[in-house]
C-alpha positions, 0 to 999 in steps of 0.5 A: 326750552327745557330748561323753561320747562324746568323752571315752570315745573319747580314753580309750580311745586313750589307754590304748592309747598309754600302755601302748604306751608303757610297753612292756607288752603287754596281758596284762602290764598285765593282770597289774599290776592283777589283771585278765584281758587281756581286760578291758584289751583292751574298755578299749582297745576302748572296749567297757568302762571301768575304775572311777575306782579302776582309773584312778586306779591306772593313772595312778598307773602311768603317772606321769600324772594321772586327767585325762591319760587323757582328755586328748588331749594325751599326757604322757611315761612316766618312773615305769615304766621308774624302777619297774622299775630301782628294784625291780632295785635293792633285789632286788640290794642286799637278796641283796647284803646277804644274801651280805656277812652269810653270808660274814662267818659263814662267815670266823667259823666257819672261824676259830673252830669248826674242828672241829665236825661242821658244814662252813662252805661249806654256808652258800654252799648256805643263801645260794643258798636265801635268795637264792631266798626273798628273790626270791620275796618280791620277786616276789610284791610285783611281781606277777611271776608267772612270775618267782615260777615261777623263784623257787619252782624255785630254793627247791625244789631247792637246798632239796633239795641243801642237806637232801641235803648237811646230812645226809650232812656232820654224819650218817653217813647213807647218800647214796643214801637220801638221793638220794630227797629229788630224786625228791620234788622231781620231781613237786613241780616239775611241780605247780608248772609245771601250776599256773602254766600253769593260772593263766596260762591262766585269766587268759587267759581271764578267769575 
């Protein structure tokens, strides 16, 4: 029984030290593994332990093994710090992919279709909207919730202007009828700063 006691006592300092060490604060790790800041903060506490599947996915985390919880010997973080370089990596080189691509297609029309009702440098506005798409999918695979915030706001608007610009380029439609198209995404860009700071605040909460 003591022994048990022991063991929970070191797991729980070692939670503590690994998540220091990994530089999250409780609500950040909470957030990697869609659990409330709360939960993480009775783990530390010794008050709660996560299942085995929660510890194994912490370790995994951390590059450690489920063992190295419990031991009081502490191994060192290197997974997180080469995750998060890793993830930069394949957001810049999927957006860079993307832009070779639309660049080649814009210097394709500009040399071949010169005179269609269709303007090439509107790609670069579809390139700025792909971008924001592509970083979305990124972050929702992360579970980067406020960076999934900056992503939406990004699709939002510069979807607007690149409808707004569409249309007065190859339509003779009137440019400010279309301007309501920006009045639309107002209260859409409200809604979604409302439901992150919900979401954000129910984490909080532990609801």
């Amino acid at each position: 029984m003591e022994n048990e006691l022991n063991q929970q006592e070191q797991l729980a300092k070692n939670l503590v030290y690994y998540r220091k060490e990994a530089g999250l604060t409780q609500l950040e790790l909470a957030e990697q593994f869609n659990y409330s800041d709360k939960s993480v903060s009775k783990w530390e506490r010794g008050e709660g332990f996560p299942d085995v599947f929660v510890l194994k996915s912490l370790a995994d985390f951390y590059g450690i093994t489920v063992d190295d919880l419990y031991s009081p010997e502490h191994k060192k973080i290197v997974t997180q710090n080469h995750s998060m370089s890793k993830q930069i990596f394949i957001k810049l080189l999927s957006v860079l992919t993307g832009w070779t691509a639309m660049i080649a297609i814009f210097f394709f029309l500009n040399i071949f279709l010169k005179d269609t009702a269709f303007k090439p440098w509107l790609l670069f506005i579809y390139g700025a909207l792909m971008t924001g798409i592509l970083l979305l999918i990124f972050d929702f695979i992360y579970r980067h919730r406020f960076l999934r915030m900056i992503d939406t706001s990004i699709i939002l608007w510069v979807g607007a202007l690149s409808i707004f610009l569409t249309l007065i380029n190859v339509t003779n439609v009137n440019p400010l009828s279309m301007a309501t198209i920006f009045i639309v995404a107002i209260p859409l860009e409200v809604l979604e700063i409302v439901w992150f700071l919900y979401r954000t605040n129910r984490k909080k909460a532990g609801r």
